[in-house]
Backbone as JSON, one array per atom type, in Angstrom:
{
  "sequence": "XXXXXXXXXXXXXXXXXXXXXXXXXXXXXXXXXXXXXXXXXXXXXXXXXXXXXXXXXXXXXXXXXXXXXXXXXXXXXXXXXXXXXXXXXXXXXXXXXXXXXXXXXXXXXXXXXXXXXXXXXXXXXXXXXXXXXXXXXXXXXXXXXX",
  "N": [[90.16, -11.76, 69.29], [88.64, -9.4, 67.43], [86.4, -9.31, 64.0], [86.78, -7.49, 62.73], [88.85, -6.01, 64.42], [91.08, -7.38, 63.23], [90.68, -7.28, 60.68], [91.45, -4.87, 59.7], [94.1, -5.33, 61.22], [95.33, -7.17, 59.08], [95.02, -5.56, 56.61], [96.45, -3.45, 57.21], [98.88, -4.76, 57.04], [99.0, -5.96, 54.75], [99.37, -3.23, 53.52], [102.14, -2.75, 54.71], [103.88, -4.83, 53.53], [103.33, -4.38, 50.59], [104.03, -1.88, 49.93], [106.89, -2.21, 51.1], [107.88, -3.64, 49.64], [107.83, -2.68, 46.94], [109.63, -0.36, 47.02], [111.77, -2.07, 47.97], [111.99, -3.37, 45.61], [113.03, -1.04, 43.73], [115.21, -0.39, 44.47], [116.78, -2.59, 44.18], [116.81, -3.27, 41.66], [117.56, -0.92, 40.95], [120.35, -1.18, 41.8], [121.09, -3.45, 40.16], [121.26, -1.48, 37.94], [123.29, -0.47, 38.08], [125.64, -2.36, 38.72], [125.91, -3.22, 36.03], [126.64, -1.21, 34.9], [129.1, -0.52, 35.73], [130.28, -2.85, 35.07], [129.7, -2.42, 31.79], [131.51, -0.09, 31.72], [133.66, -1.39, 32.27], [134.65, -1.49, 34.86], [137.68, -1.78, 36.94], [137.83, -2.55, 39.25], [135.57, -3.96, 39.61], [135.6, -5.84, 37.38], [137.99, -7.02, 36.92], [139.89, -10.13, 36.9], [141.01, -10.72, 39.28], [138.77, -9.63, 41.08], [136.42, -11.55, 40.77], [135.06, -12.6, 43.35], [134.02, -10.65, 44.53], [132.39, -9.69, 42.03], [130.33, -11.99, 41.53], [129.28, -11.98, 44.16], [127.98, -9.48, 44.38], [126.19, -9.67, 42.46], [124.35, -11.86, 43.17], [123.49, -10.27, 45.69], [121.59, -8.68, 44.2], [120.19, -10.4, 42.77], [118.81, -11.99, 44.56], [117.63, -10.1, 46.33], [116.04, -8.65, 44.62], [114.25, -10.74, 43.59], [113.48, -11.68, 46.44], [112.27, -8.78, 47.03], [110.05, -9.46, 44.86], [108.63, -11.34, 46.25], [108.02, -10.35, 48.27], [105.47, -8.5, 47.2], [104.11, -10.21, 46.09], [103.35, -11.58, 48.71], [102.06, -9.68, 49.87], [99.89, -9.18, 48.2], [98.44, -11.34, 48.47], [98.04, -12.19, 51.55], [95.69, -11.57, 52.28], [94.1, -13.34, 51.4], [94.07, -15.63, 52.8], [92.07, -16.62, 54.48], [91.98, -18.26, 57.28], [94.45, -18.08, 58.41], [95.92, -17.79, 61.76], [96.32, -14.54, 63.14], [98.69, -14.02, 64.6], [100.72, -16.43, 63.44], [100.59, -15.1, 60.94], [101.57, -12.49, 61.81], [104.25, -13.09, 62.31], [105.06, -14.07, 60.4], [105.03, -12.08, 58.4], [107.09, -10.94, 59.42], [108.93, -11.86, 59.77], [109.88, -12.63, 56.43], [110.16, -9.72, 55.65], [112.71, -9.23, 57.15], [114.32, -11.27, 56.23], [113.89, -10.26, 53.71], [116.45, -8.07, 54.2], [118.1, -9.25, 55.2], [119.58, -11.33, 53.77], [120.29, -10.01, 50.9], [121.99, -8.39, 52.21], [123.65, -9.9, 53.23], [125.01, -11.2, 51.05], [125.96, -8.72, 49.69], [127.82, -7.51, 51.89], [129.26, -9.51, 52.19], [131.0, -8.85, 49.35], [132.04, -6.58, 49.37], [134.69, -6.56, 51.36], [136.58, -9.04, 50.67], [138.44, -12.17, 51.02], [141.64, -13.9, 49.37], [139.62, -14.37, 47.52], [137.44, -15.54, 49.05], [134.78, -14.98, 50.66], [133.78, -12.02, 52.58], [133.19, -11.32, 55.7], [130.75, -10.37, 56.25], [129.02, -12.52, 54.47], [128.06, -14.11, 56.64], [125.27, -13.23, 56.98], [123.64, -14.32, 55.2], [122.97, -17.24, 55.85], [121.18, -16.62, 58.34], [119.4, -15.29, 56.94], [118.08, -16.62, 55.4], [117.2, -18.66, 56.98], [114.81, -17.18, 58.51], [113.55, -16.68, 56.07], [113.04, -19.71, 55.21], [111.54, -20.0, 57.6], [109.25, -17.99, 56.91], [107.92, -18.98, 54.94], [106.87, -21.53, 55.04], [105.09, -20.96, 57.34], [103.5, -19.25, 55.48], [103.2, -21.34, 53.79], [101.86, -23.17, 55.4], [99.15, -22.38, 56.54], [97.54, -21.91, 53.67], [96.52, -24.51, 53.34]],
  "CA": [[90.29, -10.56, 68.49], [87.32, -8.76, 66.59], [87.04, -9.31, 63.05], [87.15, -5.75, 62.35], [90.11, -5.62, 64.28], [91.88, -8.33, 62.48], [90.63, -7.02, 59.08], [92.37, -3.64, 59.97], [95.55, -5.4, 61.31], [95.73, -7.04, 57.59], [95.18, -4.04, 55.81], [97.78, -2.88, 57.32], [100.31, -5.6, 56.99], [99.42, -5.54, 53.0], [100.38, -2.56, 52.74], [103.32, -2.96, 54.76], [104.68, -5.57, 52.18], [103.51, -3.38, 49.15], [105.35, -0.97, 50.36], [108.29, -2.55, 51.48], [108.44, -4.63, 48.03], [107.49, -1.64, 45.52], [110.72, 0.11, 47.26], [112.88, -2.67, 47.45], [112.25, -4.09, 44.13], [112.91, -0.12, 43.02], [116.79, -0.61, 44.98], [117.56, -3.95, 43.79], [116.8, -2.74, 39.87], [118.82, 0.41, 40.52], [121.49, -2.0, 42.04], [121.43, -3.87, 38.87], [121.85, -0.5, 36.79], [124.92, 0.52, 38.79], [126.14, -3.02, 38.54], [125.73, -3.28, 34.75], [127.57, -0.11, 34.39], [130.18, -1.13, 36.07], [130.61, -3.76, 33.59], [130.39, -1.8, 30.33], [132.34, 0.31, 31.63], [134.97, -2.04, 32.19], [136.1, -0.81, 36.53], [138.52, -2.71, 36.84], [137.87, -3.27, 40.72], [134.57, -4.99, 39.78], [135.39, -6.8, 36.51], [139.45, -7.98, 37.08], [139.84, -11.24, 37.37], [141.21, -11.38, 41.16], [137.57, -9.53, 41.56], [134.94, -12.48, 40.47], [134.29, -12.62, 44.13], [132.95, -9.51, 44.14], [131.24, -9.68, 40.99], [129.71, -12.64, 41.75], [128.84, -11.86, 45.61], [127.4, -8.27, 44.48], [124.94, -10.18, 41.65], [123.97, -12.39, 44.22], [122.6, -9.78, 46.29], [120.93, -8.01, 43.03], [119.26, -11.66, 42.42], [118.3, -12.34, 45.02], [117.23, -8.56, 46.59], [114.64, -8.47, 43.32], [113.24, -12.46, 44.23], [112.47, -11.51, 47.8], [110.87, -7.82, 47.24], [108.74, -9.57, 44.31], [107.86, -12.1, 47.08], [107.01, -8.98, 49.47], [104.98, -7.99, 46.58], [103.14, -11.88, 46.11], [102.61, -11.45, 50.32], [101.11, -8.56, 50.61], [98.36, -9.68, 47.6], [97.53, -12.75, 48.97], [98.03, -12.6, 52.8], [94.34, -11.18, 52.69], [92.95, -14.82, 51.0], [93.94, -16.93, 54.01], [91.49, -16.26, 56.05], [92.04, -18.89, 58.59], [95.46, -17.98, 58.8], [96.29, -16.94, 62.82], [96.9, -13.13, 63.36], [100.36, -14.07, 65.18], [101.28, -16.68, 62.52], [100.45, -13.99, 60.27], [102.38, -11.67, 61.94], [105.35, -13.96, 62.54], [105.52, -14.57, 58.93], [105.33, -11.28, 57.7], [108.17, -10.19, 60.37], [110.41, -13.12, 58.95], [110.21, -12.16, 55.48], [111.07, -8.21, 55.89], [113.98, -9.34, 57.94], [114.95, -12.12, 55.11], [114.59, -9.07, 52.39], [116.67, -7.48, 54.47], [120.06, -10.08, 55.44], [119.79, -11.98, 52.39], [121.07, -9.6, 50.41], [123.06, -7.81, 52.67], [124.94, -10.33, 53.54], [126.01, -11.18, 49.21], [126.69, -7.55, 49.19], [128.56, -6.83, 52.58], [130.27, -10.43, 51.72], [131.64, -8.47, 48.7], [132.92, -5.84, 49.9], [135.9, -6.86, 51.24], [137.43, -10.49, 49.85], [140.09, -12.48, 50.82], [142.16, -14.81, 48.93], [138.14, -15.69, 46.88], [136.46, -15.78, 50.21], [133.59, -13.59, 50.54], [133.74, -11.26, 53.7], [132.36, -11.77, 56.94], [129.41, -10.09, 56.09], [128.19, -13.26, 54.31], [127.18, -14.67, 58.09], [124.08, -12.5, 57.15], [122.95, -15.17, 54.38], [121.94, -18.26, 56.55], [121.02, -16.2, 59.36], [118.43, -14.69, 56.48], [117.9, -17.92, 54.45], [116.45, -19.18, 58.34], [114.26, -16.15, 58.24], [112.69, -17.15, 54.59], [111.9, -20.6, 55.37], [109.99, -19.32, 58.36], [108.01, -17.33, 56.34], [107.74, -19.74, 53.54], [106.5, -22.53, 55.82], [103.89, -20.2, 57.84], [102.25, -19.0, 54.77], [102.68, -22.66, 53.48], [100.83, -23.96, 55.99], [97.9, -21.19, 56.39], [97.44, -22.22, 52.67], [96.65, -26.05, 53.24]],
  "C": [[89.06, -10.47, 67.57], [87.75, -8.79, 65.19], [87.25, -8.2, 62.16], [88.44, -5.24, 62.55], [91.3, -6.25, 63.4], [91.96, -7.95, 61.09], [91.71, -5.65, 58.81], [94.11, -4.21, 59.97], [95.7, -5.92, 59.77], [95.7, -6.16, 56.57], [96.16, -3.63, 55.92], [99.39, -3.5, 57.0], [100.46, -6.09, 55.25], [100.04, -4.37, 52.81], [101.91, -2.31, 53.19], [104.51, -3.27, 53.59], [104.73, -4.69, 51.07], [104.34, -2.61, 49.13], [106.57, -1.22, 50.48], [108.75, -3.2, 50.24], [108.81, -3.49, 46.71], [109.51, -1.0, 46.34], [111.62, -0.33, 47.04], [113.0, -3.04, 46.14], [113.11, -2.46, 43.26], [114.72, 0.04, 43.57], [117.21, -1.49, 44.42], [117.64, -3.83, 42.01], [117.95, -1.84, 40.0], [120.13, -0.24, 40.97], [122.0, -2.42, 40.39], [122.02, -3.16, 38.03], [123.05, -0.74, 36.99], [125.62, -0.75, 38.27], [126.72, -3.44, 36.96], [126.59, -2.53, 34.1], [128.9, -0.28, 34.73], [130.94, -1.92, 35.12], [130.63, -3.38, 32.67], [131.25, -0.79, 30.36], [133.9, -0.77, 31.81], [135.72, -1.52, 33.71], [136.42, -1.83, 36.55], [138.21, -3.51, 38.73], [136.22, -3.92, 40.28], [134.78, -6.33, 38.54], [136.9, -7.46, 36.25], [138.8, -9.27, 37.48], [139.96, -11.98, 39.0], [139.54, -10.44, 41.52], [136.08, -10.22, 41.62], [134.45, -12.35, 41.63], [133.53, -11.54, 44.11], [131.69, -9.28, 43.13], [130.13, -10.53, 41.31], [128.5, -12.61, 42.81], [127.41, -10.53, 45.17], [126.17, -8.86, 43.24], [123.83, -11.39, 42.32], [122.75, -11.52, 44.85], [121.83, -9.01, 45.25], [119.81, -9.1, 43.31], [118.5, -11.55, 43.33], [117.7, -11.31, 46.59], [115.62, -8.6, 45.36], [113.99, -9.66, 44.1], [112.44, -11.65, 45.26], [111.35, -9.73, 48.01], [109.82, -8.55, 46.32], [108.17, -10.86, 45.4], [107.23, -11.15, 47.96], [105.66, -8.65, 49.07], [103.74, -8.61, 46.76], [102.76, -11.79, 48.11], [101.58, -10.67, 50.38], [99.63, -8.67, 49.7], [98.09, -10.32, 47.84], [97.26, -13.1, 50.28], [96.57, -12.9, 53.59], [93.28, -12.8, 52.45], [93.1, -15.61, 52.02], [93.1, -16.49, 54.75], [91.65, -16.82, 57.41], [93.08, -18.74, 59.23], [95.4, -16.73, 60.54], [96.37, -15.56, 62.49], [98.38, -13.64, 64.21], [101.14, -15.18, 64.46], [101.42, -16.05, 61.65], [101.6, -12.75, 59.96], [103.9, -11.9, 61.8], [106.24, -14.06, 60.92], [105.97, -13.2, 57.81], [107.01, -10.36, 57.87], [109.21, -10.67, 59.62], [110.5, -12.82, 57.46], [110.8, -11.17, 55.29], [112.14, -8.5, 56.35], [115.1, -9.99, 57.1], [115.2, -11.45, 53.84], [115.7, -8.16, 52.75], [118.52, -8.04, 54.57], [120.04, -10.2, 54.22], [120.72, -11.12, 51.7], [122.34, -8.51, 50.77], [123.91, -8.32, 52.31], [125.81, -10.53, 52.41], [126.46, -9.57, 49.71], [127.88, -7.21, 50.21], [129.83, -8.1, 52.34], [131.25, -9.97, 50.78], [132.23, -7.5, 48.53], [134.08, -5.88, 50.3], [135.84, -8.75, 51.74], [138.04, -11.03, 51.13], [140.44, -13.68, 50.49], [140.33, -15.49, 47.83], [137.31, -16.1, 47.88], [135.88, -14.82, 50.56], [134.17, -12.89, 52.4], [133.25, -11.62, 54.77], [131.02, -11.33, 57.23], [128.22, -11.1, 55.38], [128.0, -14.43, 55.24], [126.13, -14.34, 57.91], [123.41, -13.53, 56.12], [122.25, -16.46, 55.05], [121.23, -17.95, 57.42], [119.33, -15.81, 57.86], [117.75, -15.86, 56.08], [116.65, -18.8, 55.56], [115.27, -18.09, 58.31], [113.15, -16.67, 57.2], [112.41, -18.3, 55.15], [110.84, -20.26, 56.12], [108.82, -19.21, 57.79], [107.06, -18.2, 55.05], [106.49, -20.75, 54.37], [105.25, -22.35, 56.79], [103.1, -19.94, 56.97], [102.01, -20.4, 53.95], [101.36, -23.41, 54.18], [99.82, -23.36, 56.16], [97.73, -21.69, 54.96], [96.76, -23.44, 52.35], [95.51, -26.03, 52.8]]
}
């Protein structure tokens, strides 16, 4: 690959991230509002006591929704300094992150959706499945880094 073309494909895959981070981080804040409100208002289906799972599950995906867009954020400014880093580790890594901003907090949120008995939903299958995802990416731009 030409390094013209390569300089292009990273161009592009910063602003992917920027993009994809500036947005999410701009969902996972307005999550927070909603969530917040929730709470001074006092709904009773988020702040009863038989609802902690919920509460808990749905701050979860807040947390950790913000973390991974400001990591989108930290990708997409630095992907450009590796230079030695592959174009298909590159790519690999950027794929696995978007995908990991993407379960991760699904799965807290669709987990809290519906309960039972204090047991999150079956939607938090989507957390290790994402969690696998993030190291990936962690571990690709780790090593491009060395």
């Amino acid at each position: 690959m030409t390094a013209r073309v390569e300089e292009s494909d990273v161009a592009s895959l910063t602003r992917r991230h920027l993009r994809f981070g500036w947005w999410s981080l701009l969902c996972f804040l307005s999550l927070g509002l909603v969530l917040e409100a929730l709470h001074g208002f006092k709904v009773g289906w988020y702040v009863d006591v038989s609802n902690e799972t919920r509460r808990d599950l749905w701050t979860l995906a807040h947390a950790h929704g913000t973390l991974l867009a400001i990591l989108n954020l930290v990708f997409g400014g630095t992907a450009h300094l590796l230079a030695g880093w592959r174009f298909r580790a590159r790519a690999l890594a950027s794929v696995s992150l978007i995908v990991a901003a993407l379960l991760l907090p699904s799965g807290f949120f669709l987990g809290g959706i519906f309960f039972h008995a204090g047991d999150p939903g079956l939607g938090i299958v989507l957390v290790p499945l994402g969690a696998a995802f993030l190291f990936v990416a962690v571990l690709l731009a780790a090593r491009a880094a060395k």
